[in-house]
N, C-alpha and C positions, 0 to 999 in steps of 0.2 A: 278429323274424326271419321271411321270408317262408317258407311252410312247401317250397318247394323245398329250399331250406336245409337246414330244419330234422328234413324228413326224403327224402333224397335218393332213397329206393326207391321214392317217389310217383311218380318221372319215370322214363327210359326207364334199366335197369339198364346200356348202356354207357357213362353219365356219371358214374355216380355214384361212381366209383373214384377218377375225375378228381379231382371237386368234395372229395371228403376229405382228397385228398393234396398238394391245392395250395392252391385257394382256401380252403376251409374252413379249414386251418390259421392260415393270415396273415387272413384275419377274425377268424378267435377271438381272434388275438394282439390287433392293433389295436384291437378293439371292447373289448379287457380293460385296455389302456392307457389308451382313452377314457374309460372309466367308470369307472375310478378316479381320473384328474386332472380330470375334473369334477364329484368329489364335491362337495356343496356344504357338507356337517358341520361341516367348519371354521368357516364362516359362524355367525354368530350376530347377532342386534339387539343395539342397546346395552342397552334395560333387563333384558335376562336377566345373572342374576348368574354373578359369575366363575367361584363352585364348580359352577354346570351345565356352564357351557363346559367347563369340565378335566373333569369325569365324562363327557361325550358324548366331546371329543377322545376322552379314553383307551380309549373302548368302539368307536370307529370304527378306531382302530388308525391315525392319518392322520398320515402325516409328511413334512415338509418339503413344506407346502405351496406350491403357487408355481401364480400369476395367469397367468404366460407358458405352463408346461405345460397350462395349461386351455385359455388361444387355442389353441393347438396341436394341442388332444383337440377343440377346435368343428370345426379344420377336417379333424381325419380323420375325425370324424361324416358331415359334406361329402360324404367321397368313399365312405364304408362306404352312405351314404345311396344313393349312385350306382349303385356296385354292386350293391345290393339290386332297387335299378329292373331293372338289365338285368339280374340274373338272374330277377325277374317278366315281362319280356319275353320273355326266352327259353322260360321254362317256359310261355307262353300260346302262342308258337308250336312247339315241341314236343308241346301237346295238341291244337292244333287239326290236326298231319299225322297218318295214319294209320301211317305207319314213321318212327319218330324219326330224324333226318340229324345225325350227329354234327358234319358243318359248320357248322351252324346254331349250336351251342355255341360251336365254335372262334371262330366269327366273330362272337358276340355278349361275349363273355368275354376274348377274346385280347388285348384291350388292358390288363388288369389282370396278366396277366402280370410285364407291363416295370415296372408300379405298385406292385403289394404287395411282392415280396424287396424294393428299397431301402429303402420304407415300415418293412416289419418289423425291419431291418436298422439302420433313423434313430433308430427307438422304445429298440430295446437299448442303443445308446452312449447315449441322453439317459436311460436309466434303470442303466444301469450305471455311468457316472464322473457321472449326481447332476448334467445338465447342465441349468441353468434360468436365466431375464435374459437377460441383453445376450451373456451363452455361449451362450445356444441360439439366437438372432436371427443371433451371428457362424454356427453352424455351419450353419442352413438357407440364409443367405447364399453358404455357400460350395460346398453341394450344390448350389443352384441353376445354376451353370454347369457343366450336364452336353450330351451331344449327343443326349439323347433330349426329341424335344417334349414329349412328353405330360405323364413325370415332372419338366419343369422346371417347366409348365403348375399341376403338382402340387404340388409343392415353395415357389413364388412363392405359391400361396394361404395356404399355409402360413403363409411367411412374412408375407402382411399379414394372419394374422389377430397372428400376433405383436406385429406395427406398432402394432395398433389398442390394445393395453396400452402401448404407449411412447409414442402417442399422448395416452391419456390420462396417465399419469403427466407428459408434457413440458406438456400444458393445466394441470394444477392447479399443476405449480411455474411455469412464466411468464405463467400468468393473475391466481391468488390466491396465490404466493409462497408456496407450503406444498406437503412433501414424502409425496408420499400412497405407501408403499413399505413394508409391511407386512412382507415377507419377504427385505425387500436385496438385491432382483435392479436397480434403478434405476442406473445411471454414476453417478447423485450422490447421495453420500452425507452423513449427520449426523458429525460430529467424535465424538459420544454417540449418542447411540437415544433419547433425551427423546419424538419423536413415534412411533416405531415401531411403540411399543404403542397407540396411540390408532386410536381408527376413523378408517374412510376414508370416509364417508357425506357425502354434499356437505350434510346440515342441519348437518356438525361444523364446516366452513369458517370460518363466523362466529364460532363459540362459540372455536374455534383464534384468529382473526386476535385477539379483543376480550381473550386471554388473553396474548398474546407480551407483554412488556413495552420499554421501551427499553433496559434491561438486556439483554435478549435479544436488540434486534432490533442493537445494536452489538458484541455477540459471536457473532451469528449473520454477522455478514458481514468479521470478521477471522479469524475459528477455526472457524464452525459447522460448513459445510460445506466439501469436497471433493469429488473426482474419483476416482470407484474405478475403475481402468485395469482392474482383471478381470471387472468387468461391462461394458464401453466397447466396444461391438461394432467390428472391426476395418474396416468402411465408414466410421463416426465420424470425422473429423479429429480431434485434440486441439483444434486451433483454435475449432473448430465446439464440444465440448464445453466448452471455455472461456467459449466468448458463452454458451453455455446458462447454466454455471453463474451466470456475472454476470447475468445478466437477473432470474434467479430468485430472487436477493440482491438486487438493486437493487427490484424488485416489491415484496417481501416491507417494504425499508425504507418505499416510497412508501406501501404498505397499511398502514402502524405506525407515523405521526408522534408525534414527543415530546410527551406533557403541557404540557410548561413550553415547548417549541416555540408550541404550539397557545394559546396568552394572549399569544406577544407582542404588544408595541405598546398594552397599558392605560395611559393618560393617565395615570394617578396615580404611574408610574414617575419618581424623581426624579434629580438628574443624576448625581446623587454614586455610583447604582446601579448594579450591573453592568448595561452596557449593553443590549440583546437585538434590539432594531430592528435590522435591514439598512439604512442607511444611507448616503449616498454619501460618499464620504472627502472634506475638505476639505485643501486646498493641497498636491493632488499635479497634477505638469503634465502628468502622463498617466491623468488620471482614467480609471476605467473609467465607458465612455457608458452601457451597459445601465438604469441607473436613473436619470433625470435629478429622480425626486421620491422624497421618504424614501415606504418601504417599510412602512406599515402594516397588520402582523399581524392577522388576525383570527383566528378559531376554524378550526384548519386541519384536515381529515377525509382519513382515506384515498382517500375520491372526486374530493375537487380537487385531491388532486396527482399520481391516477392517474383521468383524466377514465374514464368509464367507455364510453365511445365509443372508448376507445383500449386500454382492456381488449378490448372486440367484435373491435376489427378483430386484435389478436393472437388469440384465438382464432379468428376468421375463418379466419386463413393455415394455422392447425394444423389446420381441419378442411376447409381443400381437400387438406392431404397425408394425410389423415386417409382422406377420399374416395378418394385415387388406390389405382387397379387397382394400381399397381405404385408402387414406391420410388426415386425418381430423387434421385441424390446431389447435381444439380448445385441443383434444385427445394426440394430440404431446406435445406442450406446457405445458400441464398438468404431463406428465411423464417426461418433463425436469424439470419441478418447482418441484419434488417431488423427485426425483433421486437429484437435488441439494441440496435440503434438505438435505438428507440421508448425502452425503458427507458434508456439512456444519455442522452436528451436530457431528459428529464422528472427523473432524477438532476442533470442540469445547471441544470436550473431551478432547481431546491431548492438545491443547493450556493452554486450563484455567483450566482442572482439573489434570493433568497429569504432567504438563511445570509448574503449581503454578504460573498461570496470575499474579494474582494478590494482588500475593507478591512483583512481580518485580514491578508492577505498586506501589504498595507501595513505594518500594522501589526508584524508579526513584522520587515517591515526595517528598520525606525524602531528597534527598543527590541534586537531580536538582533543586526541589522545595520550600527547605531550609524547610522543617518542622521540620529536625531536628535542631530546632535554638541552640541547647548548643553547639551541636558539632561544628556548625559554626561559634559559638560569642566565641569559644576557640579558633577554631583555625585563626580567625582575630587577637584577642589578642595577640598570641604568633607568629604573623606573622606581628605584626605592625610595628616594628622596619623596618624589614624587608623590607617592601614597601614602608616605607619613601625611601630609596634607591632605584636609580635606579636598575634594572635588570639587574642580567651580562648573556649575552647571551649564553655563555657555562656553566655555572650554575647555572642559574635561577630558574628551575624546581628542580634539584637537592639541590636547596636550600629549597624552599616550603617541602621538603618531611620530614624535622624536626619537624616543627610547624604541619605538616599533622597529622604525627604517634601522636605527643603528643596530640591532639585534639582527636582521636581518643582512645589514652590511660585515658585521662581523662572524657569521657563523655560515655555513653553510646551505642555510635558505635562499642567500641570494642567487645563488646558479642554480637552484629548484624552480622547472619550470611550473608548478603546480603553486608556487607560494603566490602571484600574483591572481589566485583565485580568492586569498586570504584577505578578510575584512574585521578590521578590528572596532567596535562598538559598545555602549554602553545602552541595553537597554530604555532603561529608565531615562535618558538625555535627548535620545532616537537623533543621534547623527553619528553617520558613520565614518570611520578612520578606511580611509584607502589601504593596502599595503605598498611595499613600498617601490616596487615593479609595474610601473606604468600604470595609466590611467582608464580604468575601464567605460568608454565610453557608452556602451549599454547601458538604457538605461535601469536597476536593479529591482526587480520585482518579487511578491513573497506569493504564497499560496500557491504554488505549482503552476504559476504563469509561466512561461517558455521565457528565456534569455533574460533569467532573473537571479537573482540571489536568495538562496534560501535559508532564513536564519528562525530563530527562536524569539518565541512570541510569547514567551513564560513572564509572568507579570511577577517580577521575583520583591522582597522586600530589602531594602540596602540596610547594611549592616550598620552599625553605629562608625565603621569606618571611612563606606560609602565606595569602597571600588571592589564590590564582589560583588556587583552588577555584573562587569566587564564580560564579555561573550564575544563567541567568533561568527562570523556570514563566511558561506562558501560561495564562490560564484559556481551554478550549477548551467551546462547546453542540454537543449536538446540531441538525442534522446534520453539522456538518463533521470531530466525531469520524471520519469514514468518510474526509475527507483527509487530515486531520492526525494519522497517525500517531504511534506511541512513536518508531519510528525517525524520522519524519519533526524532530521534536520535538526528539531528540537530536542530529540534526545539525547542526539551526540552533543547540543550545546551544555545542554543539563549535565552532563558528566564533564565538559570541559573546564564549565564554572566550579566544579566539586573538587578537580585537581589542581586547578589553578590556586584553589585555595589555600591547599595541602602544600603545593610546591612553595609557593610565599610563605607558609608556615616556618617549612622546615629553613627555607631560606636563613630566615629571621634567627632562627634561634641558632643556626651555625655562627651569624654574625653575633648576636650577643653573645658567646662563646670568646669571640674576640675580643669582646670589648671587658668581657670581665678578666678577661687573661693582660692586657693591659694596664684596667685598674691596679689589679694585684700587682702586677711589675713596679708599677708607677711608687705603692704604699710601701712594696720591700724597698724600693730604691730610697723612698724619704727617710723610714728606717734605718738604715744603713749612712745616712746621713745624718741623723738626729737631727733633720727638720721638723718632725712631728713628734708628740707624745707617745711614748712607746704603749702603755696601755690602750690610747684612745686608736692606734694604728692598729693592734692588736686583736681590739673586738671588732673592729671593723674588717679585718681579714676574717674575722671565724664567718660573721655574717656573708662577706662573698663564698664563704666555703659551703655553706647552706643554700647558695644561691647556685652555684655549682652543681651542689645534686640535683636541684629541684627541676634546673634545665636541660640535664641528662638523662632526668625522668620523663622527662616532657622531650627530648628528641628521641629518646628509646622509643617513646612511644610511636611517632609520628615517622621516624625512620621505618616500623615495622608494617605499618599502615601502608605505606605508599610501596614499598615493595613488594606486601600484597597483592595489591591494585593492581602496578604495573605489571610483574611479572607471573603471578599465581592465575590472575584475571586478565588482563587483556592478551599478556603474549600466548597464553593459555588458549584462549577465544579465538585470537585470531589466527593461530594454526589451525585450528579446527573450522575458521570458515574460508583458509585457503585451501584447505584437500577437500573440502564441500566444492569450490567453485572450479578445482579443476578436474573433480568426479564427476558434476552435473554440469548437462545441455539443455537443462530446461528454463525457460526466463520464471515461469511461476517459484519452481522449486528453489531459483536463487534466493525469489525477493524471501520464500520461508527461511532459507539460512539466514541469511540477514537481518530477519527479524528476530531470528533465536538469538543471535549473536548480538543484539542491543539490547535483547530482553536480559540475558545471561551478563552483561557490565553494569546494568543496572542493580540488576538483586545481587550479586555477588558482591557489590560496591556499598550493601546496604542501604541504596538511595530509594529505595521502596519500603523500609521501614521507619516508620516517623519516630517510634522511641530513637533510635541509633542514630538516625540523619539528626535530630535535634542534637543529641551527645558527643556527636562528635563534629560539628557547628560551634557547640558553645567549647571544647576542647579546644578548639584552633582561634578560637577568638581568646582565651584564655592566655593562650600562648603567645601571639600576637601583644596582647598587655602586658604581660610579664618582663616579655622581650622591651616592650618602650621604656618601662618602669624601672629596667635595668639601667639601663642608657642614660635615663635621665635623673636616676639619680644622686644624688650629692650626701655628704654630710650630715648633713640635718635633715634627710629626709625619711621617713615615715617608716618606720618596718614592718608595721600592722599590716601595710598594703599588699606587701607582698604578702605576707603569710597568710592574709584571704587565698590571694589568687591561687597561692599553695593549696591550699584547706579543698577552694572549690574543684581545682583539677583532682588531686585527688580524687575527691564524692564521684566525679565524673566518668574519671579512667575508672576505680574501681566498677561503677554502675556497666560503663562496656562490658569491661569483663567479665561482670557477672551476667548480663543478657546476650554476650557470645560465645561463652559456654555452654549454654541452656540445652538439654534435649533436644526443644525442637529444632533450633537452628544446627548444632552440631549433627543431629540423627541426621538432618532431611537433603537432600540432592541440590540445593538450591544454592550451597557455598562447598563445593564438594574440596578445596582448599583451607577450609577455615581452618580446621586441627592446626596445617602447619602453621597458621600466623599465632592461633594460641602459643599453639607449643616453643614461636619464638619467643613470645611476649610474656610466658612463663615459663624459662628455662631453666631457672633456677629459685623457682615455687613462690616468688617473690610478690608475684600479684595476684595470686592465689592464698598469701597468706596476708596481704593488706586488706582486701576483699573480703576478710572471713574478721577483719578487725584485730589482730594480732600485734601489728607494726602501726606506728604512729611517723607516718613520712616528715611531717610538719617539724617534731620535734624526736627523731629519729634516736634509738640506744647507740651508741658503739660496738657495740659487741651483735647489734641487728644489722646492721647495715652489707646489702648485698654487694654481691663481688660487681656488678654495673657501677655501684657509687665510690669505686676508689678511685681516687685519682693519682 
């Protein structure tokens, strides 16, 4: 302290009254706030042991330290630094006149005035409500618009020196993907505190990056962190805190490739192996072009898939904002949209050129999505016997894994190198069916664990048949763990179980077709023999002729259905999310196509409407019976039975049709295909005029009967 200061009777006594009862008070304050938020005690090196740290803290009496209050005490050193100048000025022109001029004070001092009360005034709120982080940046932000220059002048240094801590905390999370925040004043925060306690020392960087594991770095970017809104200065967009957040998670994965990532592509791999090469999918007609030669892995580092030229230039952009005299929102926001970029495009490398996106996405429509129809119409086949029986609970699934392999042996899955990702399981039983391609020795995990299997966790309820459980596990590597979701996973199962259903349906009732065209043979042939009663042969033909329409009714139906599905809605869909994926280089903007793109098979599929999903549930279980009831019956058995099951399909299919017709569904963008499946399924006004009560399907006129029921 300059000894004017220090003792005020050295200069001319009509100051000195002045300097104790204004300035000198809000100095004493200020300089006592300063040097206590920039103790450095808390500080310690890493090799000093713990119990010194705790013995020093508790003798310095230091609490709630915080990094930001320290910028804040740099820059009222600043201006105490200042003041001190001009009261050594003053006091050298005050000794050099012979009668001290009290103007001379006024005029060299009067601008601290208007500076210290707010100053001393800023210090009490940030040390009475405990304000530190992104709280004390929002409230020097909002003192700064005041209409005094000086103290805005004051207040803006302030605040950059604050900057220059968010600064550095914003370098170390979107340069090296690590959360350097000792004290929780940062917007982004850990889900835990794992790093909290750890030094913040840039030799820790490395020893941090080489510790994270893939365990980590795949829970670190569906759970790790978040957005603490109470530290998120109120200048921040959300938006803008968002790209940060992602950038900093996307960094973090690119600095931490998987182990077993980083080996693919060793020759010694053989075929029967889980796959692991990025590969280009063969005999799709909308190949993705990106790769037109297989992808061979070599030893992948966190340097080549985060070039280090492209670490600089992020850092670059941080420290020209870093640099700036002042905080310009529009300046910031533009180097986080641009640095997210960076990191969203080098995510998209890894994902979709690197991981072979959009093989697996093939592949998930092939085996979820039933496109591969032979291997599934094989393996119903060699699995029908089988589900006419109930499920035995201890080996249900281990029963499936017969007709699996052989489906797979006969059709064209077996040289799919993607099928040995395929797992066939029953929910409800929780053991899983291998496929039939080697054994995956990994062991299979759920919830977006790394080097697991990610299936559906939908607690579904078993039909009275009891195998519309059945569901599929994808085996999912890192990195795609980061697209493919639990949910993501889940919902492709949920529609796999809805087709699987359909497909068994139609199955069934093509084969009762058979069996009824049989029957008939069988009674013309007694006939014609005059083995049987020509009367009693005779009403029993009209009855299978009844039984004829009724199942013609019922695969009209379900033929028009599943070719909706498949081709209205998925091949529909999935054009639209291949010219998405080879339009866009952004990993965010993919995972939103793909979200549109499960949202859009779902609502189009009706499995978000619970009237229709109950309707056409109990339609295929319907069907399903009808189909047994055929099969199994004889002579003497029941006709009542069927003509329910008639009666209720009917109530049913009409009830569809009447609530997919409707305004709202018809008008709204949500099944922008519907018309056409109406317009099959009423092409000849036939379920339009059942629906309205006109026609009696049950006990049909001759002269009603549409051009579908001749046979």
């Amino acid at each position: 302290m300059p000894p004017f200061l220090a003792n005020p009777r050295s200069s001319s006594p009509l100051i000195s009254p002045f300097l104790n009862r204004a300035k000198g008070f809000y100095y004493r304050e200020l300089d006592r706030f300063a040097t206590k938020s920039r103790n450095l005690s808390w500080i310690r090196s890493g090799n000093e042991s713990s119990l010194a740290i705790s013995t020093e803290s508790s003798k310095d009496k230091i609490e709630n330290p915080s990094v930001y209050r320290r910028a804040i005490a740099n820059g009222i050193v600043e201006i105490l630094s200042i003041y001190r100048s001009a009261v050594l000025h003053v006091e050298q022109k005050l000794l050099s006149e012979t009668v001290p001029i009290l103007a001379i004070v006024t005029q060299g001092l009067d601008k601290f005035f208007v500076l210290f009360p707010p100053l001393h005034q800023l210090i009490c709120e940030i040390e009475r409500d405990d304000i530190r982080g992104g709280q004390l940046l929002n409230l020097l932000h909002k003192r700064c618009h005041c209409g005094v220059p000086e103290l805005q002048t004051c207040i803006q240094r302030l605040l950059w020196h604050g900057h220059q801590v968010m600064y550095n905390q914003l370098a170390s999370w979107m340069v090296y993907g690590l959360l350097q925040d000792k004290h929780g004043e940062f917007f982004i925060r850990r889900q835990d505190d794992r790093e909290t306690n750890q030094g913040s020392s840039v030799q820790d960087m490395s020893e941090k990056l080489g510790r994270l594991s893939t365990d980590e770095s795949l829970t670190d970017w569906h759970l790790g962190f978040h957005i603490y809104l109470d530290m998120l200065p109120d200048y921040i967009h959300m938006r803008v805190a968002e790209s940060i957040l992602f950038a900093g998670k996307a960094i973090r994965v690119l600095r931490n490739p998987s182990n077993a990532f980083w080996c693919q592509g060793a020759g010694n791999q053989s075929h029967s192996n889980m796959p692991r090469l990025p590969l280009n999918v063969k005999g799709n007609a909308r190949n993705f072009p990106l790769q037109k030669e297989p992808f061979v892995a070599t030893k992948l580092t966190g340097e080549e898939l985060l070039l280090q030229s492209e670490a600089d230039k992020i850092e670059a952009m941080l420290l020209d904002l870093k640099e700036s005299s002042e905080f310009h929102k529009r300046s910031f926001e533009s180097a986080v949209d641009s640095i997210r970029a960076i990191a969203a495009s080098h995510l998209w490398q890894l994902v979709v050129v690197r991981a072979d996106l959009n093989g697996h996405l093939k592949a998930l429509k092939d085996y979820f999505l039933l496109a591969k129809g032979d291997f599934f119409q094989c393996f119903l086949e060699e699995s029908r016997h089988l589900m006419r029986l109930p499920p035995r609970q201890s080996t249900a699934e281990a029963d499936l894994m017969i007709p699996f392999q052989l489906a797979a042996t006969k059709t064209t899955s077996e040289e799919d190198r993607y099928f040995s990702r395929v797992s066939l399981r029953m929910p409800s039983f929780g053991v899983k069916v291998k496929s039939a391609q080697g054994d995956l020795k990994e062991k299979p995990i759920i919830d977006g664990n790394p080097g697991g299997a990610l299936s559906s966790n939908l607690s579904l309820d078993m039909s009275p048949d009891g195998w519309d459980g059945v569901s599929l596990e994808y085996y999912i590597d890192w990195p795609l763990q980061l697209f493919f979701t639990q949910e993501v996973l889940s919902k492709y199962c949920r529609v796999f179980q809805y087709l699987l259903r359909l497909k068994r349906t139609q199955m069934e009732l093509e084969k009762s077709w058979a069996s009824l065209m049989h029957q008939d043979h069988a009674d013309f042939a007694n006939i014609r023999n005059a083995q049987f009663d020509g009367s009693i042969s005779l009403q029993r033909r009209q009855r299978f002729r009844r039984m004829w329409r009724v199942r013609e009714h019922m695969a009209f139906l379900i033929r028009n259905l599943q070719f909706y599905i498949q081709v209205d809605v998925i091949e529909s869909q999935w054009n639209i999310l291949q010219d998405h994926i080879q339009d866009s280089h952004d990993f965010t903007e993919l995972v939103g196509f793909h979200q549109e793109y499960l949202s859009a098979l779902i609502s189009q599929s009706f499995l978000d409407i619970g009237s229709v999903s109950r309707i056409l549930d109990g339609i295929m279980k319907l069907c399903l019976q009808f189909c047994w009831s055929i099969e199994n019956q004889d002579s003497s058995s029941d006709p009542s039975e069927l003509e329910h099951l008639t009666e209720e399909f009917n109530k049913k299919s009409n009830s569809l049709y009447t609530i997919l017709r409707s305004s709202r569904l018809v008008g709204s963008q949500r099944a922008p295909f519907l018309r056409r499946f109406l317009m099959r399924l009423n092409f000849n006004s036939f379920f339009e005029a059942t629906a309205r009560g006109v026609l009696n399907v049950v006990r049909p006129r001759p002269s009603a009967l549409p051009v579908l029921n001749q046979q």
